[in-house]
C-alpha positions in Angstrom: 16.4 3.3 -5.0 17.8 0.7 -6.9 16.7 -2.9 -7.0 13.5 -2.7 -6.5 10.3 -1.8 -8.1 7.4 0.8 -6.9 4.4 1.9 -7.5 2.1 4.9 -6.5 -1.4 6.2 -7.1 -3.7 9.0 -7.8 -7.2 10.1 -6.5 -10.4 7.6 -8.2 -13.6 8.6 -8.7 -16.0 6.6 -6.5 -18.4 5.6 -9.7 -15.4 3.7 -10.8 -15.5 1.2 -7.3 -17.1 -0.1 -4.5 -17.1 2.4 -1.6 -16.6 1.2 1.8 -19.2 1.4 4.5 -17.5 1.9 8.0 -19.4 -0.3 9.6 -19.7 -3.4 7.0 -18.8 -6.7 8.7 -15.5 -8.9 7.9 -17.7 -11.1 5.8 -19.3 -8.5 3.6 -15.6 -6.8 3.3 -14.2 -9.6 1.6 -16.7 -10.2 -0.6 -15.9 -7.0 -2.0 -12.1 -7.3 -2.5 -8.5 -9.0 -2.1 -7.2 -7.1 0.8 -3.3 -6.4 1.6 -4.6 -4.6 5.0 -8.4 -4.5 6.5 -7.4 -4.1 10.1 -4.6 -5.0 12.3 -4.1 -8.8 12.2 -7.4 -9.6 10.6 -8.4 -12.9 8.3 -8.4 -10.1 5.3 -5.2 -9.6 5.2 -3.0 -11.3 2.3 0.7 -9.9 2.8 3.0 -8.9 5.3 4.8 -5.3 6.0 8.0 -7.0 5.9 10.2 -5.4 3.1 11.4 -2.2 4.6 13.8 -0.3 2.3 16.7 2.4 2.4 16.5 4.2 6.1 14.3 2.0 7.8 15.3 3.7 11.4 13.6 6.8 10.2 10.4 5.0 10.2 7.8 4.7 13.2 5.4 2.3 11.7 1.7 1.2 13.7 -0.4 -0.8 11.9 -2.8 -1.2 15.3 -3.8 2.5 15.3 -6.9 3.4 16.2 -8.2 6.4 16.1 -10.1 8.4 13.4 -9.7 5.0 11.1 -11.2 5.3 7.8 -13.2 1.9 8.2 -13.0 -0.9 10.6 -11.1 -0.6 14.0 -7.5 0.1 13.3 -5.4 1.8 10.0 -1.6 2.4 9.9 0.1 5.0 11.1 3.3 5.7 9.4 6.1 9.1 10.7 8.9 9.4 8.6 12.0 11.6 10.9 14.6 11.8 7.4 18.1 11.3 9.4 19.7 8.2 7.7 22.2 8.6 4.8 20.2 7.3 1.6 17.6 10.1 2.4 14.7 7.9 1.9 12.4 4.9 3.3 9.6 2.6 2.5 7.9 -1.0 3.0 6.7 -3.6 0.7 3.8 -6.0 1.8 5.5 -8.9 0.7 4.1 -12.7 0.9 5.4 -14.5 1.9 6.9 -12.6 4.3 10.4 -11.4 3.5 9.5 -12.6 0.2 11.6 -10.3 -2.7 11.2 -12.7 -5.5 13.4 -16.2 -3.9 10.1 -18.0 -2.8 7.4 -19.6 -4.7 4.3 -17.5 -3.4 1.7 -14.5 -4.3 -1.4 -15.0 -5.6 -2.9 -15.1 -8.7 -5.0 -11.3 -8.8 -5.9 -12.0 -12.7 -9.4 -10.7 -11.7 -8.3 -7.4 -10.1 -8.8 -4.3 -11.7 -7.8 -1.8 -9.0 -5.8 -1.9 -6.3 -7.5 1.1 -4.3 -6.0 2.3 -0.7 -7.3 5.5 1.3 -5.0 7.9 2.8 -4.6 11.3 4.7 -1.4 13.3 6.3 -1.6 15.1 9.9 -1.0 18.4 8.3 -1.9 18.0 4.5 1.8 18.6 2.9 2.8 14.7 3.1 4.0 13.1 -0.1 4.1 9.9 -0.9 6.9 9.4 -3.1 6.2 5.9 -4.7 3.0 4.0 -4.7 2.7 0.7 -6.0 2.5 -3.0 -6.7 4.2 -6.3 -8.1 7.7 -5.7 -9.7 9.7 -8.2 -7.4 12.7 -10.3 -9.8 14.5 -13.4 -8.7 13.4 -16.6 -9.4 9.7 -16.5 -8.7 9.0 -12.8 -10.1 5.7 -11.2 -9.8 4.0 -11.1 -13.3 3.8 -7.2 -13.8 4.3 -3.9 -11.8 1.9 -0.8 -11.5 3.4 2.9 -10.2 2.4 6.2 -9.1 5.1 9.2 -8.4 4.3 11.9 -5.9 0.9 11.3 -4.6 0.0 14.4 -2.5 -2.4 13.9 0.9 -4.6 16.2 2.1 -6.1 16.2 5.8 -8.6 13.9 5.3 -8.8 10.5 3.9 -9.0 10.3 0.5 -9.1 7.4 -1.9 -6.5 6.7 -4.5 -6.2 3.6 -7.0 -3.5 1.6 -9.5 -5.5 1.1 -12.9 -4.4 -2.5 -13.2 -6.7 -3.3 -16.1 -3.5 -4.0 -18.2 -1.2 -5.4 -16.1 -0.4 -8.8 -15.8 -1.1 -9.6 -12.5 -1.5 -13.0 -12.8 0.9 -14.0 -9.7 1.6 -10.6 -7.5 3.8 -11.4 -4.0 4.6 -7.9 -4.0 1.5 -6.6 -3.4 1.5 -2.9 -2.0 4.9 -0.4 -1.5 4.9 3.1 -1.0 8.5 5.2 -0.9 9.0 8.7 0.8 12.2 11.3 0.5 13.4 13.9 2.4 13.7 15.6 -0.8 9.7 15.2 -0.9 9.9 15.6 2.8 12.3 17.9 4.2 10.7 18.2 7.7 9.5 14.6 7.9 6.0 13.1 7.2 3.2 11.8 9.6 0.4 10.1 7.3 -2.4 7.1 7.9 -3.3 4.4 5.5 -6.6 2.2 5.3 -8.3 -0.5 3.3 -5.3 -1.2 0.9 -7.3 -3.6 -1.6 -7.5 -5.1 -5.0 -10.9 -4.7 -6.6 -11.7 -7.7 -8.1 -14.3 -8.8 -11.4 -17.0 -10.8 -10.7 
């Protein structure tokens, strides 16, 4: 998985950030956070799903699904079907899109201490082999990287988090990846994502 960087994630406690009411309105969500994904093509959203990495055929990706969302009215839907020759997949949320480090853009996320995501598998076995965030090179690279190996989903959606209290995030265009394996993955992986975010000081 050379030439590029990742990040993953493990499970947060809720004391440690804003929960998420399911029925809060666009307004009140982004006073809360810095999204990377709300809801499919909403005014939230900072970066694109345009990166994909190693075998990107072995991906089905919906980012308009709709059923059993965590909050909102749509989450992503991502099946991973392990048949290409590297043996593993994965998408950076890149902005500007395409974006691996040759364009001047990101943001400036000085203020984020979190970058918090909710997740679940259909079956509970799904690993996530990479989590993460930031890490691009080139000539405008992101500032700092945050990673988390192996992050294991259950059956029902669960949030994770990137401690980012010591990272420089101070201009981020990567701003969420995540990596699976069929060596993680033998069989394949179905698993949903939902209110990818950077929790920000006040």
């Amino acid at each position: 998985m050379s030439g590029f960087i990742c990040i993953y994630a493990s499970s947060l406690s809720v004391a440690k950030t804003k929960t998420v009411s399911t029925n809060l309105t666009p307004q009140e969500r982004a006073a809360l956070a810095f999204y990377v994904y709300a809801d499919f093509k909403s005014i939230l959203n900072h970066f694109y799903p345009s990166g994909w990495m190693g075998d990107v055929k072995d991906l089905t990706f919906d980012q308009s699904y709709g059923k059993n969302v965590y909050a909102g009215k749509t989450a992503i839907r991502v099946t991973y079907n392990p048949q290409g020759p590297n043996k593993w997949a994965g998408i950076f949320w890149l902005q500007p899109a395409g974006n691996w480090g040759s364009k001047d853009g990101g943001f400036d996320l000085s203020k984020a201490t979190y970058l918090t995501y909710w997740a679940k598998g259909e079956t509970g076995n799904e690993i996530l082999s990479e989590v993460g965030m930031g890490g691009l090179k080139g000539d405008y690279p992101d500032s700092g990287s945050a990673s988390k190996k192996e992050v294991r989903l259950t059956k029902e959606w669960k949030l994770y988090y990137l401690d980012l209290r010591k990272v420089d995030t101070s201009r981020i265009a990567g701003g969420f990846s995540f990596t699976v394996t069929k060596k993680d993955n033998p069989h394949g992986a179905t698993f949903y994502l939902d209110e990818i975010r950077y929790e920000m000081e006040k």
